[in-house]
C-alpha positions in Angstrom: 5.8 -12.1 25.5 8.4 -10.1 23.7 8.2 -6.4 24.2 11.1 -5.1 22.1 14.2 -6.1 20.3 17.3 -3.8 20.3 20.0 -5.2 17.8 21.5 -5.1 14.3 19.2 -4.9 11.3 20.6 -7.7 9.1 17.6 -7.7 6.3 15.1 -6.0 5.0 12.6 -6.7 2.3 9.7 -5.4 2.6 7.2 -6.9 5.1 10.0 -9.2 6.4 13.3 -8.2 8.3 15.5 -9.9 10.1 17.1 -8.5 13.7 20.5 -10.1 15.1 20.1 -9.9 18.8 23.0 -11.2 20.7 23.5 -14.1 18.1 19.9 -14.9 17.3 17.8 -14.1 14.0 14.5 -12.7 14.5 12.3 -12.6 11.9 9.8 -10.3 11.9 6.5 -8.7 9.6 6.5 -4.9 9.9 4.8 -2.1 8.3 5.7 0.3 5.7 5.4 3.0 7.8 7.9 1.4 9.9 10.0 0.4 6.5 10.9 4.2 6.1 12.2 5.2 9.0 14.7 2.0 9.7 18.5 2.7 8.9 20.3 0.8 6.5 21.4 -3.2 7.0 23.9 -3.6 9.5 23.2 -1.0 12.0 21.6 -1.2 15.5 17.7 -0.7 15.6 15.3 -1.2 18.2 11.8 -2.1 17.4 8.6 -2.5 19.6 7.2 -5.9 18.9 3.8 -8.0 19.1 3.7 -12.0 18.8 1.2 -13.7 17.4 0.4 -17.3 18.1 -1.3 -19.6 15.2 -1.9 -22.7 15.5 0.5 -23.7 12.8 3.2 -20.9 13.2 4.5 -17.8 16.0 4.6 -14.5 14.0 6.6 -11.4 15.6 5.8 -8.1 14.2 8.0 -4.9 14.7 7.3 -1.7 15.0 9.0 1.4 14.9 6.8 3.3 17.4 4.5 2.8 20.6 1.6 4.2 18.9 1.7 2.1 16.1 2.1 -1.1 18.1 -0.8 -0.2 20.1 -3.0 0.6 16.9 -2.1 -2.6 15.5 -3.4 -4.5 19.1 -6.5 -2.0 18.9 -7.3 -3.3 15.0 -6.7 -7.1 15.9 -10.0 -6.9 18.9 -11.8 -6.0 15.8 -14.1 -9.0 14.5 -12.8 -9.8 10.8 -9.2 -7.7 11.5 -6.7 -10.1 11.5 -3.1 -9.4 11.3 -2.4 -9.4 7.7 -5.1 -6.7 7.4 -3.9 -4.3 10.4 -0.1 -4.5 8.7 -2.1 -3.2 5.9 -4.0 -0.8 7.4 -0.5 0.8 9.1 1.0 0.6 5.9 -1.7 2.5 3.8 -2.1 5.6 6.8 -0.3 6.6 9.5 -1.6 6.1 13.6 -2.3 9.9 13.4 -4.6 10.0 10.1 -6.2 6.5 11.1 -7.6 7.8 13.8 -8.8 11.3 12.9 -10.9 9.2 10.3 -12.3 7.9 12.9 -13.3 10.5 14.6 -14.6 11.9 11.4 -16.5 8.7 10.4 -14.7 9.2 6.8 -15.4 5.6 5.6 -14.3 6.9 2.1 -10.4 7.2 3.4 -10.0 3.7 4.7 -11.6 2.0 1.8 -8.6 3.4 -0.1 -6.5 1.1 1.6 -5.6 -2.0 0.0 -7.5 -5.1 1.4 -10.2 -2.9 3.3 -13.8 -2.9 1.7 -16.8 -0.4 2.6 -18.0 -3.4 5.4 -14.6 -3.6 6.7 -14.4 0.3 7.2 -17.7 0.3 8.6 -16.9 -2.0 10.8 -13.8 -0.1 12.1 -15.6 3.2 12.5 -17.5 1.3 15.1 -15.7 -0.6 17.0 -12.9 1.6 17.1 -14.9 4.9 17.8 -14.7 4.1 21.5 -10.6 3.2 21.7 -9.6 6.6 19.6 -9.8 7.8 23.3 -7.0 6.3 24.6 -4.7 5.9 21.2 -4.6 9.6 21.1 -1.6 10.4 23.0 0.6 9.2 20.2 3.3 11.3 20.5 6.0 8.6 21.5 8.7 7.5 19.1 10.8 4.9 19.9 14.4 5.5 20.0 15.6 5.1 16.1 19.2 4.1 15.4 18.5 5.8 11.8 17.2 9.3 13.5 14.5 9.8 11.2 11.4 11.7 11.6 7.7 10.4 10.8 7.7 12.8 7.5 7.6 9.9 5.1 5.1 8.2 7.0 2.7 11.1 7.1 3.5 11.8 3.5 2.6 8.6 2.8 -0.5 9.0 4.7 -1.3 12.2 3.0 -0.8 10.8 -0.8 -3.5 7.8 0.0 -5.4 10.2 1.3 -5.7 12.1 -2.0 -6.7 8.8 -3.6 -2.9 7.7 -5.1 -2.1 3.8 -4.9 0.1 2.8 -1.9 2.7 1.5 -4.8 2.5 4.6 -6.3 2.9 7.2 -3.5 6.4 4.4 -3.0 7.6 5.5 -6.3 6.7 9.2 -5.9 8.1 9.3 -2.5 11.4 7.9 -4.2 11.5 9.9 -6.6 11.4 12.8 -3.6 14.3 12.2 -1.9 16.3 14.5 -0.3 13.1 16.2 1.1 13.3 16.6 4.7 9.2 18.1 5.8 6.3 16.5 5.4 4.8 19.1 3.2 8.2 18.8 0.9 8.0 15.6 0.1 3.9 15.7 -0.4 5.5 19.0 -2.9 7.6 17.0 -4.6 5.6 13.9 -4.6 2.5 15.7 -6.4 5.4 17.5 -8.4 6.7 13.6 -9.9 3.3 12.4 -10.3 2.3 15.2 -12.8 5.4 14.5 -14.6 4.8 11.1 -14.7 
């Protein structure tokens, strides 16, 4: 099993990057939560990883944090979750919102995100009411060449939260640049979108 890569980010485009580690490629699917806090092309990065045997193919996915690796292992042991679906799920709400709607039951908030339908949230409430327990100490980050924070990620989380389009919060978030707090960008955000 691979644990993490530590190397030089060589591409990004969205969910696919590539990491050079001591001469060798790695492709790998991450999240967009994971998307915004990695530096530009060409400098070091180190990524928590998970692989994923197929029959027909080995898939590596990156993370940028702990917590979100071990959200995405807790939403594959759900029956109907595959991977495709948890990359989703990490990329339409943070760890940290995920699971307070599950301890809230709020069924409403993760049928928002794209490629989960009422069943499907249902269906997490449950079986994930019991893990919240031990994904809650989510405070470790993993050691980011770029130094960012988690504010675009929970900005992120936020904006699907108040019912925008994961493409859309992208663009507002853009166009709120330069913000460095989570409730700046979520200003500034909601600030673009009425403009819009």
């Amino acid at each position: 099993m691979i644990g993490f890569l530590r190397g030089r980010l060589i591409a990004k485009h969205p969910p696919a990057l590539v990491v050079d580690v001591a001469g060798v490629g790695y492709e790998l699917e991450a999240p967009m939560s994971t998307f915004y806090d990695l530096p530009a092309a060409g400098t070091d990065v180190h990524l928590f990883t998970h692989l994923v045997v197929r029959e027909d193919a080995h898939v590596l996915y990156g993370f940028g944090s702990e917590a979100e690796r071990r959200l995405f292992r807790a939403l594959l042991k759900v029956s109907g979750v595959g991977p495709k679906i948890a990359l989703g799920i990490l990329s339409g709400i943070s760890t940290e919102a995920f699971l307070r709607c599950v301890e809230a039951e709020d069924a409403d908030t993760l049928v928002r995100i794209p490629g989960v339908g009422r069943k499907t949230a249902e269906r997490l409430l449950i079986e994930m009411r019991d893990r919240v327990k031990a994904l809650t100490p989510v405070g470790e980050l993993a050691p980011s060449a770029g130094g960012a924070n988690g504010a675009q990620a929970e900005a992120f989380g936020a904006l699907v939260a108040l019912g925008y389009k994961p493409a859309e919060v992208t663009r507002l978030l853009k166009a709120a640049e330069g913000a460095t707090t989570t409730e700046e960008l979520i200003r500034r955000a909601l600030q673009a979108a009425v403009k819009a």
